[in-house]
C-alpha positions as CSV (number, residue, x, y, z in Angstrom):
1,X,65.2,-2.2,68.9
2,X,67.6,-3.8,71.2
3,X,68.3,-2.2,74.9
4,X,71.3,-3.5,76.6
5,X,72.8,-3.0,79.7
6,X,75.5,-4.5,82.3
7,X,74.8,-5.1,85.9
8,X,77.3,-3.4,88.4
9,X,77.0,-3.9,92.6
10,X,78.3,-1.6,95.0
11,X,81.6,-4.5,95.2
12,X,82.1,-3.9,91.4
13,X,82.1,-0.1,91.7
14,X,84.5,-0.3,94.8
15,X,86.8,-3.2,92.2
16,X,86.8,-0.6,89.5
17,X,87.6,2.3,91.9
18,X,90.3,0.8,92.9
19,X,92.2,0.5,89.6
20,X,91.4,4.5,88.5
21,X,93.9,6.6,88.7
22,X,93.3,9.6,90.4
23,X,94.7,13.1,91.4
24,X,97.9,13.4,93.9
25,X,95.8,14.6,96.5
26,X,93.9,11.4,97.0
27,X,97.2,9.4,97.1
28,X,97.2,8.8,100.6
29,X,93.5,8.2,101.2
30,X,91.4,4.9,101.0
31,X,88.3,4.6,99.7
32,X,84.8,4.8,101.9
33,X,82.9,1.4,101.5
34,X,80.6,2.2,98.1
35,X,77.1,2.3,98.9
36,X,74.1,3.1,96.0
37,X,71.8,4.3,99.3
38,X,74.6,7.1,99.6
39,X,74.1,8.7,96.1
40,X,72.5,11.6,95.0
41,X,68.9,10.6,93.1
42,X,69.3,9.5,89.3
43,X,66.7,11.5,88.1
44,X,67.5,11.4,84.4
45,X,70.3,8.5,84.4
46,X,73.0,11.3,83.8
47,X,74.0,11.7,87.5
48,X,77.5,11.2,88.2
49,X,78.8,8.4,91.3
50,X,80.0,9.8,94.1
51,X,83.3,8.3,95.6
52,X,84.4,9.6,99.1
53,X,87.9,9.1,100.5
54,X,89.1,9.5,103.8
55,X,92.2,9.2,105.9
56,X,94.0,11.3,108.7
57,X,91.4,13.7,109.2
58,X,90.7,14.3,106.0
59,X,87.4,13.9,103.7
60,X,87.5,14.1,99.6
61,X,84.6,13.3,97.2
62,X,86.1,12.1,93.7
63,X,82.6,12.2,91.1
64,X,82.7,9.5,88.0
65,X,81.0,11.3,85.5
66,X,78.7,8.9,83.0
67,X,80.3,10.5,79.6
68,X,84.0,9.4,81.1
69,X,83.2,6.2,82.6
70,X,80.4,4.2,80.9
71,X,82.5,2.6,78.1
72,X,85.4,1.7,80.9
73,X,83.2,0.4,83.4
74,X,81.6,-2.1,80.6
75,X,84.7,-3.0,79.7
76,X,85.2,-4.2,83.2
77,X,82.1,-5.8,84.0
78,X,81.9,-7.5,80.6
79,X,85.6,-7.4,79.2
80,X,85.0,-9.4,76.0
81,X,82.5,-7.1,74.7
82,X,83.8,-5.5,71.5
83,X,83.9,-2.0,71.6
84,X,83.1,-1.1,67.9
85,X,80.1,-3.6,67.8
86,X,78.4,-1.3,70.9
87,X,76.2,2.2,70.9
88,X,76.9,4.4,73.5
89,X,73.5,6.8,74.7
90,X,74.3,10.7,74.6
91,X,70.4,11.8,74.6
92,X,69.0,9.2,77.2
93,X,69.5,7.6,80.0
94,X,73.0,6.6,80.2
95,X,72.9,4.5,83.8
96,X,70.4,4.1,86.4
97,X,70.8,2.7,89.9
98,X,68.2,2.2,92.9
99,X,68.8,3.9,96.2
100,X,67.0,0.6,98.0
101,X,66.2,-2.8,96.7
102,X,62.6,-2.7,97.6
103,X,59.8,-1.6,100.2
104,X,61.8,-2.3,103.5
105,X,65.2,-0.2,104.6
106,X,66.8,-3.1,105.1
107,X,67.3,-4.9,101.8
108,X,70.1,-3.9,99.7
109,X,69.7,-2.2,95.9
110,X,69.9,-4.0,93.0
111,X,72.7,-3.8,91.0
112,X,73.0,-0.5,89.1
113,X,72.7,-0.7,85.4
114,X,75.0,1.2,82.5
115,X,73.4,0.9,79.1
116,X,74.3,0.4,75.8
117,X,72.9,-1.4,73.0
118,X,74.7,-2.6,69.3
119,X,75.6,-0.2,66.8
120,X,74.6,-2.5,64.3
121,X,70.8,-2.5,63.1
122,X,70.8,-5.7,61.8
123,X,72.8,-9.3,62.6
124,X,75.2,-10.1,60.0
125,X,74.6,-13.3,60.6
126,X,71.1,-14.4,58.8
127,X,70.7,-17.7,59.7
128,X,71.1,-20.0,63.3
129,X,73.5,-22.9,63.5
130,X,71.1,-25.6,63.4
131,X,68.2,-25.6,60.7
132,X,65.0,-23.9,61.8
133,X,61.8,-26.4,61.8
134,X,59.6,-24.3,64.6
135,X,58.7,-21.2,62.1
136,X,56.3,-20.8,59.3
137,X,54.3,-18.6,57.0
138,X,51.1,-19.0,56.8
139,X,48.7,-17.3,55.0
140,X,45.2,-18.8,55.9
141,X,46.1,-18.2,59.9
142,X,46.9,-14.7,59.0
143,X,50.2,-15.0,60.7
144,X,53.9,-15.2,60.2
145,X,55.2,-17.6,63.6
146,X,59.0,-17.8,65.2
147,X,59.4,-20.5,67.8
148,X,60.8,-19.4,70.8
149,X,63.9,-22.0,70.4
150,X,64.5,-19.6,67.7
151,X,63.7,-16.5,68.6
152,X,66.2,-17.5,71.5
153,X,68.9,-18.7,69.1
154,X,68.8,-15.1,67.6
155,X,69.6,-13.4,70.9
156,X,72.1,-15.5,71.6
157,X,73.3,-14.8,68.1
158,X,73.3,-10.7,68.9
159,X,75.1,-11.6,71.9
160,X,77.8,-13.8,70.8
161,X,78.4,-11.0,68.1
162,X,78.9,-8.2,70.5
163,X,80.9,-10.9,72.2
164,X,79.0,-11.2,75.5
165,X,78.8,-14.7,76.9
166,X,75.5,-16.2,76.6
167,X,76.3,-20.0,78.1
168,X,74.1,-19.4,81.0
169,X,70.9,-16.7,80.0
170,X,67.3,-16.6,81.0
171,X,64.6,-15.5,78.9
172,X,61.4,-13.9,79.8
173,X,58.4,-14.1,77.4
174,X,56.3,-13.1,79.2
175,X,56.5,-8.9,78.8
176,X,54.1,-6.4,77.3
177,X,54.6,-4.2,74.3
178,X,56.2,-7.0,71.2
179,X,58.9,-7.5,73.5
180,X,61.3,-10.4,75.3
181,X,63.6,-10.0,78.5
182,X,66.6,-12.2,78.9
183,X,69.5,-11.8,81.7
184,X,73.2,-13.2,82.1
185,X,74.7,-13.2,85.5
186,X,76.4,-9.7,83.8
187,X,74.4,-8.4,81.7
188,X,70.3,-7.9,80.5
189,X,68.8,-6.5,78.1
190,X,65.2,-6.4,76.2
191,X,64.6,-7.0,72.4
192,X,61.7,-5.2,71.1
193,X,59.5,-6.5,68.3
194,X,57.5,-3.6,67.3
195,X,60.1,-2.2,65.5
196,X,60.0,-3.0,61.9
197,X,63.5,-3.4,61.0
198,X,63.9,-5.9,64.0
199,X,60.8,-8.1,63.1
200,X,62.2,-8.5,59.4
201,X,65.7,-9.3,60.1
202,X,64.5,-12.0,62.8
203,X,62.2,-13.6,59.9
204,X,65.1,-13.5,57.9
205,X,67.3,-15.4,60.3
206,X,64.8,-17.6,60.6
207,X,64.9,-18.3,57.1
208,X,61.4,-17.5,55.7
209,X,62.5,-14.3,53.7
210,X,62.4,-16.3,50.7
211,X,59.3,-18.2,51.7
212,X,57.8,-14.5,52.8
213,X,58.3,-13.1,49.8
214,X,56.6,-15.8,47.3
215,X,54.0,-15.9,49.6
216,X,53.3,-11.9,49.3
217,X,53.7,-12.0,45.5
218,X,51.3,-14.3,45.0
219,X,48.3,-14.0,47.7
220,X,49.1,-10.2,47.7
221,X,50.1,-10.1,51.6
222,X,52.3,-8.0,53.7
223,X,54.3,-8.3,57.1
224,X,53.2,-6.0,60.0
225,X,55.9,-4.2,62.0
226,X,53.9,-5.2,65.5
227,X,53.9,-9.0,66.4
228,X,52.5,-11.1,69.8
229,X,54.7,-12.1,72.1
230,X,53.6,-15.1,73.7
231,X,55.9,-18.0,75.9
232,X,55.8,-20.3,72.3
233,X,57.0,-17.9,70.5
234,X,56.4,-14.6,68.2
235,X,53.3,-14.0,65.4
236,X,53.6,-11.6,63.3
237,X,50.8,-10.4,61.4
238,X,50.6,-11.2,57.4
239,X,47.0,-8.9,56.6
240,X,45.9,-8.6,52.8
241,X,47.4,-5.7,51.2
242,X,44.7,-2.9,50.8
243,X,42.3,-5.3,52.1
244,X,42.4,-8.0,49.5
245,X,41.5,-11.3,50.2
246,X,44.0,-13.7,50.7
247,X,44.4,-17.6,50.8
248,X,46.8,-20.2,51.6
């Protein structure tokens, strides 16, 4: 499973505000400076943002509703996305901001997040640009491994096919739960390992499908959906099928 999701500051909403257009009656007004510590709670990521206008006397709240504003304001922050490569969430969580950056009242929130992840399940493209040496099959270790050079290359694959910029991303191997964390200056996301249909097509963009496959038709061995994440890389387990013995 891959989780996506763009960054947006309070400057960003106020950029984005400013090119909506809204109802006669807030011609004549100017927008309040945007501020996350001003919003109502996001208890279930599905509260809406609260604009305020003012001018000559006069006070109007304009509300941007996730289900009518998610897609546009990715488009904004990250305007090379492609539209028909991205998943939109209607059952969860569709953005989340913080109403302070931290333990004291004086630091500012974080940027607020607006999810999405790809509608595909799988990258078309199986293999990385340069040829993979840091991955093997092995039997006799018990353990399929992915370097993280490529385990990195494949991210940057998802991304560049979604049509993100990935010149200038950070990884972080270092989270629980089968799973990596990387961050652009516009967007972050996490790539989780666990799932099955994840694990298999990153062994097949690393190219040892083919080598996988042999291997389990003759030592009898299968791929587990659950791998270690650790800062070299990704193991995934290769146990005997129904307990046989197996050797390199």
């Amino acid at each position: 499973m891959i989780s996506l999701w763009a960054f947006v500051t309070e400057s960003d909403v106020e950029a984005f505000a400013a090119g909506l257009v809204l109802p006669p009656y807030l011609a004549h007004l100017r927008l309040r400076p945007f501020e996350f510590s001003a919003q109502a709670e996001n208890c279930n990521g599905e509260e809406p943002l609260k604009l305020v206008y003012v001018g000559d006397g006069r006070l109007e709240e304009y509300l941007l509703h996730p289900a009518d504003h998610v897609l546009p304001l990715i488009r904004f922050i990250c305007p090379n996305l492609r539209d028909s490569r991205l998943h939109l969430p209607r059952d969860d969580a569709q953005w989340s901001w913080a109403q302070s950056g931290g333990d004291t009242t004086t630091q500012a929130p974080g940027p607020m997040r607006v999810f999405f992840a790809p509608a595909a399940q799988m990258l078309p493209c199986r293999r990385p640009k340069t040829p993979v040496q840091d991955a093997y099959v092995s039997v006799s270790r018990g353990h399929v491994f992915v370097g993280r050079a490529v385990v990195e290359a494949y991210v940057e694959s998802w991304l560049d096919f979604l049509g993100a910029d990935a010149t200038e991303i950070s990884f972080d191997f270092s989270t629980a739960n089968s799973e990596i964390g990387f961050s652009t200056d516009k967007m972050g996301g996490q790539v989780f390992f666990g799932d099955d249909a994840l694990a298999n097509d990153l062994v097949r963009f690393a190219g040892l499908d083919t080598p996988l496959q042999e291997v389990g038709r003759l030592a009898n061995v299968e791929i587990l959906q659950s791998g270690d994440v650790l800062e070299d890389g990704i193991y995934l387990p290769l146990p005997p099928r129904d307990g046989s013995d197996a050797s390199e």
